[in-house]
C-alpha positions as CSV (number, residue, x, y, z in Angstrom):
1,X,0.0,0.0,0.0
2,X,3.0,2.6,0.8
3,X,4.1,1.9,-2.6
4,X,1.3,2.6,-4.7
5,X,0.7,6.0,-2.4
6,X,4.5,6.4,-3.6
7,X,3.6,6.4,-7.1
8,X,1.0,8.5,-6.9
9,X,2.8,11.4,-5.3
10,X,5.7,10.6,-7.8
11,X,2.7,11.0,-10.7
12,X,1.7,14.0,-9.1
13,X,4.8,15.5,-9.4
14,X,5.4,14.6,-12.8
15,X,2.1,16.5,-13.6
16,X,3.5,19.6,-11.7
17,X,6.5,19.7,-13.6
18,X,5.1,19.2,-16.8
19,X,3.1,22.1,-16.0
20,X,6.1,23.9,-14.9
21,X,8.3,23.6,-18.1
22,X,4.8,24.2,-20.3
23,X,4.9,21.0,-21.8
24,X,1.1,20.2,-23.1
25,X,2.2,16.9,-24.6
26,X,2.8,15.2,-21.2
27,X,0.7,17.0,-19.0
28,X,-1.9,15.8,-21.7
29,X,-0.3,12.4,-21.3
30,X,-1.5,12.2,-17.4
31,X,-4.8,13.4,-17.9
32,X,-8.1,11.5,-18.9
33,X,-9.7,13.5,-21.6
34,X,-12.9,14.4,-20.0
35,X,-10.8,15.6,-16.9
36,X,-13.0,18.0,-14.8
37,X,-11.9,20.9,-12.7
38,X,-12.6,23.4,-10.4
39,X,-10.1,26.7,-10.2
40,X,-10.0,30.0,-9.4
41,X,-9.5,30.8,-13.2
42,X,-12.7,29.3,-14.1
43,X,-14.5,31.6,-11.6
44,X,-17.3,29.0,-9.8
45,X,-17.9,26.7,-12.8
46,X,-17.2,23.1,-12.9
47,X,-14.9,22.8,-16.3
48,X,-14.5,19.5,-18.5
49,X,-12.1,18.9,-20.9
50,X,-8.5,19.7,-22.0
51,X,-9.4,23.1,-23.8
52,X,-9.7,25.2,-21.0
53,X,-6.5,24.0,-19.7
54,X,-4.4,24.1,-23.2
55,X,-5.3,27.6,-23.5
56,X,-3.0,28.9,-19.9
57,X,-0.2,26.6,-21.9
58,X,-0.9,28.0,-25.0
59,X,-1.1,31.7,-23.7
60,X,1.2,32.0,-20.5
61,X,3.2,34.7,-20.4
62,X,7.2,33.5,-20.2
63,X,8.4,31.3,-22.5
64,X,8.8,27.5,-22.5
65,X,11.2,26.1,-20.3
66,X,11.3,29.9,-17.7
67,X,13.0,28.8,-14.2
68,X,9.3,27.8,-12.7
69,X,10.2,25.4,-9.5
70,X,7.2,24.1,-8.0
71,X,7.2,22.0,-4.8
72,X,4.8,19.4,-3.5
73,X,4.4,19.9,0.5
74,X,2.7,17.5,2.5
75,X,1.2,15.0,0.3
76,X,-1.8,12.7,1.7
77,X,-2.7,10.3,-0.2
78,X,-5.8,8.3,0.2
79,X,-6.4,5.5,-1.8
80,X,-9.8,3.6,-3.2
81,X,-9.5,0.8,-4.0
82,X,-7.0,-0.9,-6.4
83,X,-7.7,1.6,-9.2
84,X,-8.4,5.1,-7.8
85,X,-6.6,7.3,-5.3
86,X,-7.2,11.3,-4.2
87,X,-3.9,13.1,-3.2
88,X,-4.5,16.2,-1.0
89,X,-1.7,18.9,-1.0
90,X,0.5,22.3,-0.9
91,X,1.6,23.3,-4.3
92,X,4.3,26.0,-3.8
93,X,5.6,27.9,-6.9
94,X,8.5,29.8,-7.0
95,X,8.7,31.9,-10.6
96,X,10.6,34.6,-12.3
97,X,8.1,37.7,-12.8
98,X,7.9,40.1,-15.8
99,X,10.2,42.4,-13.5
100,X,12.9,39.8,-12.9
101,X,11.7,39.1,-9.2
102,X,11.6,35.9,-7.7
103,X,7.9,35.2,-6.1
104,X,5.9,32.9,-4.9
105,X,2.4,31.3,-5.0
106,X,0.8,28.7,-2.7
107,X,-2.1,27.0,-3.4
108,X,-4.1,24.0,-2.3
109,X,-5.1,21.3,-4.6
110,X,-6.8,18.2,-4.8
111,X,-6.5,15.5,-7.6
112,X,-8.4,12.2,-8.1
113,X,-6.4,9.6,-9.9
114,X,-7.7,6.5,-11.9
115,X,-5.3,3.6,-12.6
116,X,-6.1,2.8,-16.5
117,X,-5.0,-0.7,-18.0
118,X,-2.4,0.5,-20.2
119,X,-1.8,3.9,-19.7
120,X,-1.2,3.6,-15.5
121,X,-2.4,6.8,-13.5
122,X,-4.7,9.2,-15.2
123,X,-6.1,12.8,-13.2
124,X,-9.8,12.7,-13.7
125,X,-10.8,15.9,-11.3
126,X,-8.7,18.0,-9.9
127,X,-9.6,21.3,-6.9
128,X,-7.1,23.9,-6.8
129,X,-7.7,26.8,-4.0
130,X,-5.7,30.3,-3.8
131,X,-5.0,33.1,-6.6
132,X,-5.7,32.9,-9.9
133,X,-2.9,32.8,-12.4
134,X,-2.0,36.3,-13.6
135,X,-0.8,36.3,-17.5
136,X,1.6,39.0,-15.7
137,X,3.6,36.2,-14.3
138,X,5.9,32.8,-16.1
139,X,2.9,30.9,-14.4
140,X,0.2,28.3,-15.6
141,X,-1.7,26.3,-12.8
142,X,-3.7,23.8,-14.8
């Protein structure tokens, strides 16, 4: 059971750092289609699908591969069953602003995971709390 917790911080992270170097193509990778979300950019309403989400990588401000270091901070993971898992978090990111000033965000997230035959852990929903992204800054939450 530790282990499969494991892996799904370790896919977590792999999601945040796709995120952080703007790469679509594997963020895309760990996320189920339909994925639906709720965030601060999306102002109250329950979002589905990819679009809303390829349009912060598309559009961010910065450009691909800006020193964006994000940080997972106390992980809890709870699992359900063999094939599904929710992962409860701080996401802290540290980015370069238009200015040249290092800053940081916090914000608190929740994803739900499903464990696909073939394609291993996919992010089906995911919760995010705190500020919106600002187009004035190298940062895309997604």
């Amino acid at each position: 059971m530790a282990s499969q917790k494991q892996e799904v911080v370790r896919v977590t992270q792999q999601l945040l750092d796709a995120i952080s170097c703007k790469d679509y193509e594997s963020y895309a990778k760990l996320c189920d289609p339909s994925m639906t979300c709720f965030e601060p950019e999306a102002l109250g309403n329950l979002i589905e699908g990819m679009d809303f989400h390829k349009f912060y990588f598309d559009n961010s401000a910065g450009v691909r591969g800006s020193k964006i270091h994000t940080t997972l901070l106390n992980p809890n993971v709870h699992l359900m069953g063999d094939e599904g898992a929710c992962i409860a978090y701080i996401r802290l990111t540290q980015f370069i602003d238009r200015n040249g000033e290092a800053r940081s965000r916090q914000a608190q997230e929740t994803r739900v995971w499903q464990k696909r035959n073939g394609r291993g852990w996919v992010c089906v929903h995911v919760h995010r709390t705190g500020a919106p992204s600002s187009v004035n800054t190298a940062e895309c939450h997604c």
